[in-house]
C-alpha positions as CSV (number, residue, x, y, z in Angstrom):
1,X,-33.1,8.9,-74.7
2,X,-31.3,10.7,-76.9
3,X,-29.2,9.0,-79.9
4,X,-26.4,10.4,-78.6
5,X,-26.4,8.9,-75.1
6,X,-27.5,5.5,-77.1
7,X,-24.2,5.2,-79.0
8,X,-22.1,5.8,-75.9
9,X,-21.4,1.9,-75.8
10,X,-20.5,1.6,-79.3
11,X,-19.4,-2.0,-78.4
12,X,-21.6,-4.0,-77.4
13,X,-19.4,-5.9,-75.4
14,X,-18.3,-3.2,-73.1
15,X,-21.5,-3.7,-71.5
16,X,-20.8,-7.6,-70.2
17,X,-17.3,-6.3,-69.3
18,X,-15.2,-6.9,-72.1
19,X,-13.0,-4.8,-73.9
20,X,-12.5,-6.3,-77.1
21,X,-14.4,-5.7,-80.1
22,X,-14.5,-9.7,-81.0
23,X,-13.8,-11.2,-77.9
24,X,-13.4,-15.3,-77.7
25,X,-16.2,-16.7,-76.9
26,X,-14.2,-18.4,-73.8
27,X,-14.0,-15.2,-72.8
28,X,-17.6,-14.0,-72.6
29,X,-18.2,-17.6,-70.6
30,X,-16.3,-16.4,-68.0
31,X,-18.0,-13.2,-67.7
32,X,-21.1,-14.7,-67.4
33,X,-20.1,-17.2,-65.0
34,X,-18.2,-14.7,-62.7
35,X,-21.6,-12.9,-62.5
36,X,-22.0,-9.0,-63.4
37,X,-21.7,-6.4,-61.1
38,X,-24.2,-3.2,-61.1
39,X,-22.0,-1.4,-63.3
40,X,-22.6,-4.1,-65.8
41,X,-26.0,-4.4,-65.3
42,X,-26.7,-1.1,-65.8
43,X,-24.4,-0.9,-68.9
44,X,-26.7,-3.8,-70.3
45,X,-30.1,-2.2,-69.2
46,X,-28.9,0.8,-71.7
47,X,-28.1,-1.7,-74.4
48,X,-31.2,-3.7,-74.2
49,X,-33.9,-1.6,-73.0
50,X,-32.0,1.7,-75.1
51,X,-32.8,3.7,-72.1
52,X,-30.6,4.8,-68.9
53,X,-32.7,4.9,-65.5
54,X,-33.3,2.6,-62.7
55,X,-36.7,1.7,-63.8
56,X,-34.3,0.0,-66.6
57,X,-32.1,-2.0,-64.8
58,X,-35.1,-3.3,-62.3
59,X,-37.0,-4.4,-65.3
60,X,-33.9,-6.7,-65.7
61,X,-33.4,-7.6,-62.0
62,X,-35.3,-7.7,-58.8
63,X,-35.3,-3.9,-57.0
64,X,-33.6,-6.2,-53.8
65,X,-30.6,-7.2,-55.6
66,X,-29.9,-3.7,-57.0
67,X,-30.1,-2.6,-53.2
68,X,-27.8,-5.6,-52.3
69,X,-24.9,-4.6,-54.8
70,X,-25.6,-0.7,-53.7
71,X,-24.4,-2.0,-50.5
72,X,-21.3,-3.7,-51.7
73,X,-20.6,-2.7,-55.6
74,X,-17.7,-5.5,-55.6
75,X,-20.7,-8.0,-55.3
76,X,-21.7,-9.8,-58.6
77,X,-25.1,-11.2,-59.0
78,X,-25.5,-15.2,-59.4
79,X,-24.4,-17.1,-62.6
80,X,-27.9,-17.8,-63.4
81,X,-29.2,-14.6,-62.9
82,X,-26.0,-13.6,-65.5
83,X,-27.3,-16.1,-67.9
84,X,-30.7,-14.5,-67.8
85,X,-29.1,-11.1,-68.6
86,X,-26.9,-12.3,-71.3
87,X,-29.8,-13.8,-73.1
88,X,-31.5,-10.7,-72.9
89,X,-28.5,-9.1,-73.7
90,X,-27.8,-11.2,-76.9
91,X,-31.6,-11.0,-78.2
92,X,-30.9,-7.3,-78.4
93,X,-27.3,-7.2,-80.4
94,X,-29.7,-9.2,-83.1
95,X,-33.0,-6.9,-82.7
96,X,-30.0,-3.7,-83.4
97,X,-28.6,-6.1,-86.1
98,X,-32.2,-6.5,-87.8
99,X,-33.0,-2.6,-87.2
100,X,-29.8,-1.6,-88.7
101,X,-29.3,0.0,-84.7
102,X,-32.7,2.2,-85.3
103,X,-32.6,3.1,-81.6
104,X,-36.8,3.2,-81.6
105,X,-37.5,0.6,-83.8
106,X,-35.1,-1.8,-81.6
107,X,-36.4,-0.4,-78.3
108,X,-40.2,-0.7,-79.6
109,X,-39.7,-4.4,-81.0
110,X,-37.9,-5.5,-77.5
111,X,-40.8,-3.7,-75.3
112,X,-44.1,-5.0,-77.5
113,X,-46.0,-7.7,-76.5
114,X,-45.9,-10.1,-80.0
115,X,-48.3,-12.6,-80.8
116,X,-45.6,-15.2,-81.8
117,X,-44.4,-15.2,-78.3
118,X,-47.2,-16.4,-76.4
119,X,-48.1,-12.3,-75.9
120,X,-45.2,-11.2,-74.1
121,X,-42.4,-9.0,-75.0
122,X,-39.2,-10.5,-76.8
123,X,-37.0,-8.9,-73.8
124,X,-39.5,-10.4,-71.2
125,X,-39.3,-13.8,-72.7
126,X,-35.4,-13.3,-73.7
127,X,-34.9,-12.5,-69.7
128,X,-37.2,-15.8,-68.8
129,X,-34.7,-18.7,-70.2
130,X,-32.0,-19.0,-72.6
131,X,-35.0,-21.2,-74.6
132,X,-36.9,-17.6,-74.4
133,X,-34.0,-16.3,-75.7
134,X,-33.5,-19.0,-78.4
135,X,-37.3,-18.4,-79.6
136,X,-37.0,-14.5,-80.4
137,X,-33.6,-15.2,-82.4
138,X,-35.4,-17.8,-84.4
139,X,-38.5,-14.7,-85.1
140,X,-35.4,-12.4,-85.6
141,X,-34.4,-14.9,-88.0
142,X,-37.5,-15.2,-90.0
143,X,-37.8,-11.7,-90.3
144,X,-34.4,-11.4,-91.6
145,X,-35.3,-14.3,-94.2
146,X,-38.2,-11.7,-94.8
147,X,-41.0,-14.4,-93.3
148,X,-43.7,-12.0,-91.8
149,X,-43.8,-12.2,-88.3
């Protein structure tokens, strides 16, 4: 993907929705708990996995549910399966934080298998629980505070 198409959401909160640059917090709540539609889901597939194809947006949610919200793009998916995506989605604004938005360097930590997390990817266990999502900021973390992860 080119660098170009990358920085096509240059806020980051565009993708769950929002407009503002710094939106209240009660406001990103609400997002997730109204559920995103496809357009959102997609916008996030581009901002986590730095990439813009289908294979993207099913690495995120089941092939099914993309089919079920073709069929009806009002629909939103559940609130849990929101929650899953903003975890994700909030383990990759702090992967572009620690990268200083290196598009490959972000993409390559989110998609590696790393031996601090049990061998799976950061965006794999980000998308598993908000706990997943908890343990990669805390690695984030210790890299920032120059630990060697």
């Amino acid at each position: 993907m080119s660098t170009h198409a990358f920085m096509n959401i240059e806020n980051p909160y565009r993708s769950l929705g929002l407009r503002s640059l710094n939106p209240r917090p009660i406001d990103i709540v609400k997002a997730v708990e109204t559920g995103f539609t496809l357009s959102n889901i997609k916008a996030i597939a581009r901002y986590c996995l730095l990439e813009d194809n289908s294979k993207s947006v099913e690495s995120l949610v089941s092939r099914s549910t993309v089919d079920r919200l073709k069929r009806a793009p009002t629909k939103r998916v559940s609130k849990e399966t929101s929650e899953n995506l903003y975890a994700a989605w909030k383990v990759a604004v702090e992967t572009r934080k620690i990268y200083a938005d290196d598009v490959e360097k972000s993409k390559y930590f989110l998609n590696k298998p790393h031996p601090m997390l049990d061998g799976k990817s950061p965006l794999q266990l980000a998308l598993s629980s908000s706990a997943g999502a908890d343990m990669v900021v805390d690695l984030l973390k210790r890299t920032r505070a120059g630990f060697a992860v």
